[in-house]
matplotlib code that plots the C-alpha trace (Angstrom):
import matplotlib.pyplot as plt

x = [1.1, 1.8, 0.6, 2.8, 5.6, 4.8, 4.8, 8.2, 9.5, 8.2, 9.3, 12.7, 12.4, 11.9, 14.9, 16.9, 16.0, 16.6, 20.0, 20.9, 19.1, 21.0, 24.9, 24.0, 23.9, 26.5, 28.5, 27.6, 28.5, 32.0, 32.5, 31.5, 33.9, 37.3, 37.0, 35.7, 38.6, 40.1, 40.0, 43.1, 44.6, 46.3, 49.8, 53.2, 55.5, 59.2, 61.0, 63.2, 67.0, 69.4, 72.8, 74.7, 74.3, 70.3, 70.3, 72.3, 69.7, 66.6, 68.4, 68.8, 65.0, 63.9, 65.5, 65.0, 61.2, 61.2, 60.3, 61.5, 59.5, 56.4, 58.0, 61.1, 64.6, 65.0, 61.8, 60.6, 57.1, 55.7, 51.9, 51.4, 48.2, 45.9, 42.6, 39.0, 38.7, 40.9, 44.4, 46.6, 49.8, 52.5, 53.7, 56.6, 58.5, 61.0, 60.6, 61.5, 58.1, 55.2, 56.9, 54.8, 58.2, 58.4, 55.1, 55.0, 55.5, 57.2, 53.3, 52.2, 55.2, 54.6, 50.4, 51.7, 53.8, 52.4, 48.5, 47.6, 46.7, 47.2, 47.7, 43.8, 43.1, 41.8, 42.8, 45.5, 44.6, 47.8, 50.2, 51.5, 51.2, 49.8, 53.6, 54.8, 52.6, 54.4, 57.6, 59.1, 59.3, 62.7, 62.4, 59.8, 61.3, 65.1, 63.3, 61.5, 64.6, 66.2, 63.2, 63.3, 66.7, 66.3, 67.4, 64.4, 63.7, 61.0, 58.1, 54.5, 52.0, 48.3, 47.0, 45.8, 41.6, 39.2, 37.2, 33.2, 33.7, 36.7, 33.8, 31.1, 33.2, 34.2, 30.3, 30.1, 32.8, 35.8, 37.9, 39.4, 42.0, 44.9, 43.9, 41.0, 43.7, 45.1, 44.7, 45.6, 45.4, 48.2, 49.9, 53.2, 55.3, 58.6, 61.9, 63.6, 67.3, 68.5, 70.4, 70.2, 67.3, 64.0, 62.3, 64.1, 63.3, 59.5, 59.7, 61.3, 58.6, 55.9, 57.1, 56.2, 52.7, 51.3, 52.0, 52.1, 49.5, 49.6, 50.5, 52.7, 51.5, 50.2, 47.8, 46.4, 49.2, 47.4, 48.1, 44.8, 46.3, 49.3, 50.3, 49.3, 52.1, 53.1, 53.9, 57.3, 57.4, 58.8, 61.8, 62.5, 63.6, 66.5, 69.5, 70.4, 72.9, 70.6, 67.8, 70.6, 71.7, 68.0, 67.6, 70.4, 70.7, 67.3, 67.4, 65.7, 67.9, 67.3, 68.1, 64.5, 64.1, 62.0, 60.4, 61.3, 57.9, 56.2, 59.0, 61.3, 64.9, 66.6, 65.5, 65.1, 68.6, 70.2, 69.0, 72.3, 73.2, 72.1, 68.9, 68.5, 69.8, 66.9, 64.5, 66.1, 65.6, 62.2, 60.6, 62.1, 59.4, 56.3, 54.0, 55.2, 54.2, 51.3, 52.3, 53.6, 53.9, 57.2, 58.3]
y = [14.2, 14.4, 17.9, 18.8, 17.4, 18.8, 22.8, 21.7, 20.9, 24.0, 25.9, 24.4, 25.1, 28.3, 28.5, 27.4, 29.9, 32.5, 31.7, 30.7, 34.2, 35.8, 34.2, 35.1, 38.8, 38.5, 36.5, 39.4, 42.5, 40.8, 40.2, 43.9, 45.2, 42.9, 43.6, 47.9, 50.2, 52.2, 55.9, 57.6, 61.4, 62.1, 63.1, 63.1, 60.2, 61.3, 59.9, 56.3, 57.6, 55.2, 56.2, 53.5, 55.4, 55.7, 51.6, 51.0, 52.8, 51.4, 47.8, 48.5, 49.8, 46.8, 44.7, 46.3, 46.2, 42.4, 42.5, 38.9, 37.7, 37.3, 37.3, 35.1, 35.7, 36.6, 38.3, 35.2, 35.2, 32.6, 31.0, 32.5, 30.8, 28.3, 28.0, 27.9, 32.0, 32.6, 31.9, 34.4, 34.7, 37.5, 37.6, 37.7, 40.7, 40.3, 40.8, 37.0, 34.6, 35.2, 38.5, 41.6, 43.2, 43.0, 45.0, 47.4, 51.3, 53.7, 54.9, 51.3, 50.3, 53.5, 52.7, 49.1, 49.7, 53.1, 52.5, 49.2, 48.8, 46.8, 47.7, 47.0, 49.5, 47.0, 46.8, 44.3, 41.9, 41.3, 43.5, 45.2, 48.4, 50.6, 49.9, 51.7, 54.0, 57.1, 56.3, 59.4, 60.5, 59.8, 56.7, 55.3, 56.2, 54.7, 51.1, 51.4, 51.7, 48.9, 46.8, 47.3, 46.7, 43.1, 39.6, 38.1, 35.0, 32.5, 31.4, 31.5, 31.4, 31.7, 35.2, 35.9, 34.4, 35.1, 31.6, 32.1, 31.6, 34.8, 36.4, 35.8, 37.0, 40.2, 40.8, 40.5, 42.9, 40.3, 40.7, 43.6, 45.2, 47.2, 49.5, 50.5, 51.4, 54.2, 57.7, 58.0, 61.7, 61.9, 58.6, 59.8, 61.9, 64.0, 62.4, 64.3, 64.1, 60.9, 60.5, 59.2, 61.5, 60.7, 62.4, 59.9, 56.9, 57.7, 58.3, 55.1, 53.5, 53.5, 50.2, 48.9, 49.8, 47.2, 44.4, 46.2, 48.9, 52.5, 53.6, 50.7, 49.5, 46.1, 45.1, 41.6, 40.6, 40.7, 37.0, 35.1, 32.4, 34.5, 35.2, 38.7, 41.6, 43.0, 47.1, 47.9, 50.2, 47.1, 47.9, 51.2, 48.0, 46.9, 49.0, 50.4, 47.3, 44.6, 46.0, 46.2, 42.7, 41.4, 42.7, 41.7, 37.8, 37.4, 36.9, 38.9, 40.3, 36.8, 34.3, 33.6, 34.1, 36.3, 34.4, 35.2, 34.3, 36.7, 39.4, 39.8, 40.5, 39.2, 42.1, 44.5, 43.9, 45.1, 48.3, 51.0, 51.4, 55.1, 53.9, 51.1, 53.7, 56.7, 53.9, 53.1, 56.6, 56.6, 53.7, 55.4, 57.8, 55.5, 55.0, 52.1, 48.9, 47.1, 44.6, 41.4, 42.7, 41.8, 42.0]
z = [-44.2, -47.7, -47.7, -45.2, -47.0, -49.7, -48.9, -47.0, -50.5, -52.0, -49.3, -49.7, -53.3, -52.9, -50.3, -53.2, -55.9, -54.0, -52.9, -56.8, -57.5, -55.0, -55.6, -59.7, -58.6, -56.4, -59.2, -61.6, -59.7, -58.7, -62.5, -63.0, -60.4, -61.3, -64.8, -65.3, -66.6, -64.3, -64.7, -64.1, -63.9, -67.1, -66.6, -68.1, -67.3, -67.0, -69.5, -68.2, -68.6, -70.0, -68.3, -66.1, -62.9, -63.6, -64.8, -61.6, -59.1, -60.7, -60.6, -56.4, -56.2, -58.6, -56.0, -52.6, -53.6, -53.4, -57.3, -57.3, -54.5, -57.1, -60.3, -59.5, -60.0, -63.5, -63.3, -65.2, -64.2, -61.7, -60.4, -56.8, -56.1, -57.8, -55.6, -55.9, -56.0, -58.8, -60.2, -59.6, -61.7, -61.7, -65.2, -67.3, -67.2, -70.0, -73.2, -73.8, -75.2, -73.1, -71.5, -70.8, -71.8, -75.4, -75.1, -72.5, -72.9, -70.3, -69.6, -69.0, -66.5, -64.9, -64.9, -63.5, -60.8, -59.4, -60.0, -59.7, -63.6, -66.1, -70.0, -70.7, -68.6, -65.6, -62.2, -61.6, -58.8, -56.9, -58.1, -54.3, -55.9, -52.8, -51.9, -54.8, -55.3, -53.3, -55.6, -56.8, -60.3, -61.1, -58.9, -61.1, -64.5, -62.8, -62.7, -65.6, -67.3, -65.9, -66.6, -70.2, -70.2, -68.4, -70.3, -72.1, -70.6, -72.8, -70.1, -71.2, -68.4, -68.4, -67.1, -64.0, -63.8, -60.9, -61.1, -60.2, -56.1, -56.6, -58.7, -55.9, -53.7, -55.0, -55.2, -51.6, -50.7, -49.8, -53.0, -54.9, -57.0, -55.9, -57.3, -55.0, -52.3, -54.4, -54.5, -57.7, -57.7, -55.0, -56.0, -56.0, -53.6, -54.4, -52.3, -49.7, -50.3, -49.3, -46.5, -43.0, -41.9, -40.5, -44.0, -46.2, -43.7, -44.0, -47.5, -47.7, -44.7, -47.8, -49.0, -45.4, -45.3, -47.7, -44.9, -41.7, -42.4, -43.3, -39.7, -39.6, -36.4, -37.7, -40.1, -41.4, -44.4, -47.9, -48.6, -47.5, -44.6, -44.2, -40.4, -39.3, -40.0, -36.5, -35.7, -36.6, -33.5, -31.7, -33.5, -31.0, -28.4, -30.9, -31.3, -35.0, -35.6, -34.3, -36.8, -39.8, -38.7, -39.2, -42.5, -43.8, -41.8, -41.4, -37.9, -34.8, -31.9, -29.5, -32.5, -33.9, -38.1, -40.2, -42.1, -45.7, -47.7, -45.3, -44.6, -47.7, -45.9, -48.2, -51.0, -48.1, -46.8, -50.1, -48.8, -48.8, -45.2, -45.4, -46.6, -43.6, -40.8, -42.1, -42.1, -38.7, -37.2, -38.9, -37.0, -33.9, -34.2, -34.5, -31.1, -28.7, -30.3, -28.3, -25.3, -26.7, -30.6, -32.2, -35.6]

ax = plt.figure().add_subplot(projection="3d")
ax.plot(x, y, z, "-o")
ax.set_aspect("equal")
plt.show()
């Protein structure tokens, strides 16, 4: 009997090793993978202009893009998540103490928000930058410029860790950087004129497809727990001033809410009302949502 308990414990043992042996390698590759430069095209960033009207536009996109969603509302920084994986924090944007802003070049904004990487060189981990990534040139350089002109505000916070289970994890395929959803060679698009056209509403559709997928017909939302992101083709059964209305109340045609956490109408609704009617005719053109979808 003691024998057999005893090649039970070895085999046990040996159970053992081999996990440990396996979740090291796992543990090793996800450290590999969250922290290896990224290599990106060299190209010329266009230079941020300083006028009003230029400061003025790159304030609207600044805020239409739900920047203060994950950085707060002077762009102050804030903790987003503190779990087992990793601690995710979406830093200080002004130049005040413990601001990325003091620091950060025109090339480094425009690495940030278009490519998904950090001033290291590294991928950034939650930085929504597939959303941003098809900004146009003179898009891009109009909020960078009103970036660098934002009040410094003092608010230290630690950076941004993936913890050994958010290593582990990335080893096994189920955690990444942005910046593995780019195509960094074709990151950026030239903008149609805008207007309230169907062009300019799917140019303006991009910063939709980091929630509700890149066809926009519904996609699990990014944020781990978070409730799935429904198509936006159920918009085609609201009229133009019911969908206005819910971006800029918050509430669905029928009285329920968008939830705001999860579907940022309060930054998308200071959308111009050019910009909300394109986007309008846009989602008029998607494929009928499937039965029971609603946004």
């Amino acid at each position: 009997m003691n024998t057999v308990f005893k090649w039970i414990g070895i085999g046990l043992g040996g159970v053992v090793l081999l996990l440990a042996v396996f979740l090291t390698a796992l543990y090793v590759r996800g450290g590999s993978l969250m922290t290896e430069p990224v290599s990106l095209p060299s190209e010329a960033v266009a230079a941020a202009p300083a006028d009003s009207a230029a400061l003025a536009w790159g304030q609207h996109l600044v805020q239409t893009h739900a920047c203060s969603h994950c950085h707060g509302a002077q762009l102050e920084g804030a903790i987003l998540a503190d779990a087992p994986p990793f601690l995710m924090v979406a830093p200080n944007l002004t130049p005040g103490q413990g601001g990325i802003g003091a620091t950060y070049t025109d090339a480094d904004w425009e690495r940030a928000i278009r490519h998904g990487v950090g001033q290291s060189g590294r991928g950034l981990a939650i930085m929504p930058s597939d959303a941003f990534a098809y900004l146009d040139d003179r898009e891009l350089a109009a909020m960078v410029a009103y970036l660098k002109t934002i009040p410094a505000v003092d608010h230290v916070l630690p950076p941004t860790s993936i913890r050994p289970l958010g290593r582990i994890l990335a080893g096994a395929g189920q955690l990444s950087t942005i910046d593995g959803l780019i195509d960094h060679e074709r990151a950026h698009q030239t903008a149609p004129p805008p207007g309230p056209t169907v062009a300019f509403g799917a140019y303006r559709a991009h910063l939709c497809k980091a929630c509700h997928g890149q066809d926009l017909l519904g996609a699990p939302h990014p944020e781990p727990g978070a409730p799935y992101s429904p198509s936006l083709a159920s918009v085609k059964g609201w009229t133009e001033a019911e969908f206005v209305a819910a971006m800029r109340t918050g509430t669905r045609p029928g009285g329920t809410a968008l939830d705001d956490k999860y579907m940022p109408w309060s930054s998308l609704g200071h959308m111009t009302d050019e910009e909300l009617r394109a986007l309008y005719l846009y989602l008029q053109t998607l494929p009928d949502a499937r039965p029971g979808e609603s946004v």
